[in-house]
C-alpha positions as CSV (number, residue, x, y, z in Angstrom):
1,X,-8.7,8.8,3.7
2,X,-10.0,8.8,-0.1
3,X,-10.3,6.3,-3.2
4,X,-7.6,6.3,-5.5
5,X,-8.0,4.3,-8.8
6,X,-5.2,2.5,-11.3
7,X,-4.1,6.6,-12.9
8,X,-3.9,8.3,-9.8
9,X,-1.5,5.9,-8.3
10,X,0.7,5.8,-11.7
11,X,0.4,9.7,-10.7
12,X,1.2,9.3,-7.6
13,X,4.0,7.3,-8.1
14,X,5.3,9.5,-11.2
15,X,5.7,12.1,-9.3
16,X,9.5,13.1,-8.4
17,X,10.6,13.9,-4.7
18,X,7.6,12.0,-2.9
19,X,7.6,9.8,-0.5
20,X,4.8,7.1,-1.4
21,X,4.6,4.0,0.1
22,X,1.7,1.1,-1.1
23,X,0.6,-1.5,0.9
24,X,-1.1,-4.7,0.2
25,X,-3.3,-5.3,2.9
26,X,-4.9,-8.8,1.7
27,X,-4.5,-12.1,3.2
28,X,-1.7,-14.2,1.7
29,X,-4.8,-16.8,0.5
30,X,-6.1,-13.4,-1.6
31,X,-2.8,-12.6,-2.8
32,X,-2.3,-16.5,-3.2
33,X,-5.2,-16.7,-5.9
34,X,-5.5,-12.8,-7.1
35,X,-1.6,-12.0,-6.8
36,X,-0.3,-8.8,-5.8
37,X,0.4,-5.3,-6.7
38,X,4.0,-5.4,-8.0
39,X,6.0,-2.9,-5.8
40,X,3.6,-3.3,-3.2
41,X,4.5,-3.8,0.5
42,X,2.9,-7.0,2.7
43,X,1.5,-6.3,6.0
44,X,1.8,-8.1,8.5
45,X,-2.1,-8.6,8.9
46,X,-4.9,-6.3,7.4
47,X,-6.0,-4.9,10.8
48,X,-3.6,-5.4,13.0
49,X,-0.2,-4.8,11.9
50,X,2.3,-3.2,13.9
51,X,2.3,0.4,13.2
52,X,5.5,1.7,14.2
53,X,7.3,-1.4,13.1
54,X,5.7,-1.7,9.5
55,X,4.6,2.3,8.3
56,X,7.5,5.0,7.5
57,X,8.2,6.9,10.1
58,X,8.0,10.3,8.1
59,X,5.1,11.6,8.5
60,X,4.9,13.4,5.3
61,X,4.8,10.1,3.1
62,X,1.9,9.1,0.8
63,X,0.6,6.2,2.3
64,X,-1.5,3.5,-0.2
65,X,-3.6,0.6,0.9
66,X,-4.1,-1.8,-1.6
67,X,-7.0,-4.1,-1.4
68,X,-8.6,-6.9,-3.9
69,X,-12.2,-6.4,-1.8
């Protein structure tokens, strides 16, 4: 796992033919008061979502975790 800052991920996302998925992994009271990343995904909880139900299942995508902490 790494850092990625604000012109990596509009890199990231740029980029043709991947497979990137963000995440927002704050609580809807953070999102509530800070908003969220547009585009970004809601998780079911920070540290406890369901895996298999909630991630893609190719294993090859870009995953981003988006975090206001």
């Amino acid at each position: 796992m790494k850092s990625i800052d604000v012109a990596g991920l509009a890199a990231l996302r740029a980029e043709k033919n991947l497979r990137a998925f963000v995440y927002d992994v704050d609580p809807a009271s953070s999102r509530e008061e800070m908003g969220a990343m547009p585009g970004a995904r809601v998780l079911s909880s920070g540290n406890k979502f369901a895996a298999t139900a909630e991630l893609p299942k190719d294993k090859s995508a870009k995953l981003v975790f988006s975090c206001h902490n």
